[in-house]
Structure formats: structure tokens, C-alpha cells
C-alpha positions as CSV (number, residue, x, y, z in Angstrom):
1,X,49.2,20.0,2.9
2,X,50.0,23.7,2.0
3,X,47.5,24.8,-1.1
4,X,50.9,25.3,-3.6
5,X,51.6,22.0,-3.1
6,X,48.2,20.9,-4.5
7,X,48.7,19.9,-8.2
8,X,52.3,18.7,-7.9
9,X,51.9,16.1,-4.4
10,X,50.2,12.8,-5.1
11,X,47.2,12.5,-3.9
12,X,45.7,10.7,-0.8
13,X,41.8,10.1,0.0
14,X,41.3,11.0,3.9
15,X,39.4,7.7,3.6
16,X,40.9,5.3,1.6
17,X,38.1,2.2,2.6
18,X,35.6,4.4,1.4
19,X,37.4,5.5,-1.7
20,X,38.0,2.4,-2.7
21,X,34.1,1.2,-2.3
22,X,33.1,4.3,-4.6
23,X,35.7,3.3,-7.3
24,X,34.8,-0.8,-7.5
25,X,30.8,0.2,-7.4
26,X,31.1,2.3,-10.2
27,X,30.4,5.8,-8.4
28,X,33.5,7.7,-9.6
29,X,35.5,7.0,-12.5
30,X,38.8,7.8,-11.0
31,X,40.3,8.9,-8.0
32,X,42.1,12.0,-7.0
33,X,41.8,13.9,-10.2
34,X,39.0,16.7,-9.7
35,X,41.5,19.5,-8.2
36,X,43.6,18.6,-11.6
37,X,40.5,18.4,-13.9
38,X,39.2,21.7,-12.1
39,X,42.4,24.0,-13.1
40,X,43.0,22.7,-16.3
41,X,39.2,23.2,-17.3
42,X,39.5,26.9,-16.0
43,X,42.6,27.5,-17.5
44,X,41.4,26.0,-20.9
45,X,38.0,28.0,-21.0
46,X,40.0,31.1,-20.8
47,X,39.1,31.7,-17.2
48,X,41.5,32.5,-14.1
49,X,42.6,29.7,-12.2
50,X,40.7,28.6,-9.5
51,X,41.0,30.3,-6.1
52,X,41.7,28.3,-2.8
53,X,42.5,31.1,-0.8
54,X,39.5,30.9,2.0
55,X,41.2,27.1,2.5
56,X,42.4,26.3,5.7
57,X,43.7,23.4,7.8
58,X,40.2,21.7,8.6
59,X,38.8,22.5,4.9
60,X,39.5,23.2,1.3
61,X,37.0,25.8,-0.4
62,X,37.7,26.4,-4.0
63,X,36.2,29.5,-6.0
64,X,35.6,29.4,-9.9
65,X,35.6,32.7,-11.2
66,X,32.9,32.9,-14.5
């Protein structure tokens, strides 16, 4: 997935069994809604937008500026 794509594709958990164990045992409210949650936040606080420029294909890194 290319990194401009992120807040307008759908998401999909790598591991969907897993995902799906988390959400029915309570451990996360909802799925697939922190990279959302994380750029509005920043955006709302009056903060720049998060950075995921040190992303490649193997890893996603985000950067919150303060």
C-alpha cells in the first residue's frame, strides 16, 4: 500500500484471525481506525500531521511532532 493512500483505502488487518479474537474478547474497541484517529487528533490539537516518511515496504513508522 503506498503511504497517500493510507486514510482513503479501507483497511485490512495482516491477520484477520487474530483481529477478530482481540475485537470479540474485548481488547480493542474497533478495528482499523488508529492511523484515522491519529491524524485527526494531530490535526485537531493544532499540531502537524503525522509523518510516515521513514515507512517502507516491511514497516510503517509514524512520527508525532509535539
Amino acid at each position: 500500500m503506498r503511504l497517500d493512500y493510507l486514510l482513503v483505502i479501507p483497511p485490512r488487518p495482516r491477520n484477520p484471525l487474530l483481529a477478530g479474537t482481540f475485537k470479540r474478547a474485548g481488547i480493542v474497541e474497533r478495528t482499523a481506525c488508529g492511523i484515522v484517529t491519529i491524524f485527526y487528533e494531530q490535526l485537531r490539537n493544532g499540531r502537524p500531521a503525522p509523518s510516515y516518511a521513514r515507512s517502507n515496504e516491511a514497516n510503517v513508522s509514524v512520527r508525532l511532532s509535539p
